[in-house]
N, C-alpha and C positions, 0 to 999 in steps of 0.2 A: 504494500500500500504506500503509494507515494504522497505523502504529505505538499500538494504544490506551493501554497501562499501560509511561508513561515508565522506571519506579523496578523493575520486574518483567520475568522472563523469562515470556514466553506461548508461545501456540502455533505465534507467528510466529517466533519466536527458537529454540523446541526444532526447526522446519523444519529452520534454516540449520545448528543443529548438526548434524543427522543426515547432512545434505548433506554436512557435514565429514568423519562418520564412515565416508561410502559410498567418497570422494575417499582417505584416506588406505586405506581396507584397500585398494582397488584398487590404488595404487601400491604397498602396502607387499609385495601378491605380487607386481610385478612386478619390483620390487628383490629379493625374495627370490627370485625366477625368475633374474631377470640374476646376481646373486652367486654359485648353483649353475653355472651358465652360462660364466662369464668362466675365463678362462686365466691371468690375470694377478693375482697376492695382491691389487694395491693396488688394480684395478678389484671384486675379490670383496669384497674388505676395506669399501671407499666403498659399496659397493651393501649391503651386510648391514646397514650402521651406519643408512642411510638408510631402511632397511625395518624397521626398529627405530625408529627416531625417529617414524617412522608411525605404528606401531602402538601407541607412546606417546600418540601426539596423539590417535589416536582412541579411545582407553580413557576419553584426558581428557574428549571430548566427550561420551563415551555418559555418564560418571558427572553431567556439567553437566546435563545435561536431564532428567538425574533430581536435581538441586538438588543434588548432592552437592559438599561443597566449595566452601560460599558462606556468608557471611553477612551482615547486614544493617549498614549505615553508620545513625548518625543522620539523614540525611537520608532513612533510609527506602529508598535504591537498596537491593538488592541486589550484591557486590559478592562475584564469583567468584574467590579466590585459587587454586584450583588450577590455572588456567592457567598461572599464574608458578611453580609446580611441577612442572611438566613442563617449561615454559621453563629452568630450573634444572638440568634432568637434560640435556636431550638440548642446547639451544644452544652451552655451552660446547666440549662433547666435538665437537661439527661445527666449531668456530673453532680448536681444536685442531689437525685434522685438515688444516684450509687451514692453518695456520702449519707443519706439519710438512712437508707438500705445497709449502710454499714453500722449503725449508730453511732457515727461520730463525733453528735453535740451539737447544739446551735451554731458554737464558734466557729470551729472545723468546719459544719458542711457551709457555712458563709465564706469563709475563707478560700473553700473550693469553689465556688459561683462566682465570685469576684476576680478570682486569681484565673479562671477558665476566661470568665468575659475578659476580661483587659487583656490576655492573650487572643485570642482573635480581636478585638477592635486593635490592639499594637500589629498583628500583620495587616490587617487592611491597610493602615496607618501608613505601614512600610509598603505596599505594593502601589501605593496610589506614587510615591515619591520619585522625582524624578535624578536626586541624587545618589546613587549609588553607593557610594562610601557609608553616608550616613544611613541608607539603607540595611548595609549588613550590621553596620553595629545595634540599629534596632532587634535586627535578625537574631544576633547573638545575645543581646538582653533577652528575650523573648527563651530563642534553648536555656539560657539559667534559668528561668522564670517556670518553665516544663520541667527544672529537676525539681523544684522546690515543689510541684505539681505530685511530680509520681512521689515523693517521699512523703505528704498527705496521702495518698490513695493508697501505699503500701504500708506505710507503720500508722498512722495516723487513724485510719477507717480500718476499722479492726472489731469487727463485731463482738457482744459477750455473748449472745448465743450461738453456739458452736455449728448449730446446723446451717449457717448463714455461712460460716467460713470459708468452705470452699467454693459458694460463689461468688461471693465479693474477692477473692483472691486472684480467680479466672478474669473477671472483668477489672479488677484492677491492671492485671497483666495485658491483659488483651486494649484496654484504654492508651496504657503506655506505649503498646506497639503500633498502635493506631495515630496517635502523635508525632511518632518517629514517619511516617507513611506519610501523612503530610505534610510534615516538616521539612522534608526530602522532596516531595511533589514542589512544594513552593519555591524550594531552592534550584531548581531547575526550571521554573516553568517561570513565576515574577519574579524571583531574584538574577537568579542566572539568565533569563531568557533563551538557552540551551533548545526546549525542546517547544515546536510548532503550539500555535493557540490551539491548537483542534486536538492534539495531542495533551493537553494542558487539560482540556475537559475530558477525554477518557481517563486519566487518571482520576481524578475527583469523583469522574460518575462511580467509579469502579471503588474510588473509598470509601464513598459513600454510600454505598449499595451494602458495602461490607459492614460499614458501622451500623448503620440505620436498620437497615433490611436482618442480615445474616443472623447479624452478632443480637439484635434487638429479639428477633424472634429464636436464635438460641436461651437468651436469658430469660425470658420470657417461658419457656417450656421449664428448662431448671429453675424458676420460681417457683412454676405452679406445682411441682415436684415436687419442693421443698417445704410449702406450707401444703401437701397432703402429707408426708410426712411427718410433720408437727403435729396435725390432727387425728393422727392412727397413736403416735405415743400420747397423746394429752387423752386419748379414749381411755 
């Protein structure tokens, strides 16, 4: 597949969007199926949030492929901020969710909502810049800012009921890796400008399918698991 117009979304890039669009409504009924479904507030509660975070994503895409929410850098890219506005809306309120899920305290899961939001508004921040230099050193505030992130998510959100353990540990891990995914994405795509716009949004679609979609409705089965669990020993 030849990528022809580096600096522009074509008709290969509005593809992988739509792809994105078809990915998130599909899951996003079937979160909203499961949340009618479930017995349990926190399993109805996770699945509703999640089919909402969906259907934010895929609004985002339908508006990108039709240029909505983009404008042009000096060097002529194209450069889509309303990704990191959706990013804004829906990522926090999911890192919330796991920090409360872990019991980690008012303060803690605040400090994770605040410390998640000001990381994505600091990369918007950084992508919209036409300075480079001062771009990566945001960049690089930003990775400190992701360790002091997972070091709340891994010692910090630490459940006292045990049977939570091993899925707050999974999604911790898996949140971490998922940071690292587009942390790397953005350093090649708006910071380095290395790889095609069109190429920029398969990646995104693709992590976000993974965060949203995969890992949402994995977590989402190990909840419901977990508190039928709880209810067989509390019998």
């Amino acid at each position: 597949m030849v990528f022809r117009q580096h600096n522009n979304l074509t008709e290969v890039g509005d593809h992988f969007l739509w792809g994105g669009i078809a990915t998130m409504a599909c899951f996003s009924l079937i979160f909203f199926l499961q949340s009618a479904r479930a017995t349990h507030a926190l399993v109805r509660g996770y699945a509703l949030k999640h089919a909402i975070a969906c259907v934010i994503a895929a609004l985002s895409y339908f508006l990108m492929s039709h240029q909505v929410g983009m404008f042009r850098k000096d060097t002529g890219r194209a450069w889509f901020y309303l990704r990191y506005l959706e990013y804004a809306i829906t990522t926090p309120l999911l890192m919330y969710d796991f920090a409360n899920l872990s019991q980690a305290g008012t303060f803690t899961s605040g400090l994770v909502l605040l410390l998640t939001e000001g990381i994505v508004l600091a990369t918007f921040y950084a992508g919209s810049l036409q300075d480079r230099t001062f771009m990566w050193r945001i960049f690089a505030g930003i990775c400190f800012a992701g360790v002091f992130l997972a070091y709340l998510i891994l010692v910090e959100c630490r459940p006292a009921n045990k049977a939570w353990t091993g899925l707050t540990n999974a999604k911790g891990v898996l949140f971490i890796a998922m940071f690292i995914v587009y942390a790397l994405g953005w350093g090649l795509s708006e910071g380095g400008q290395l790889i095609p716009v069109d190429f920029t949004h398969l990646w995104f679609v693709i992590a976000d399918n993974i965060a949203r979609c995969f890992l949402g409705a994995l977590f989402i089965w190990i909840t419901h698991n977990v508190m039928q669990e709880i209810d067989t020993k509390g019998k």
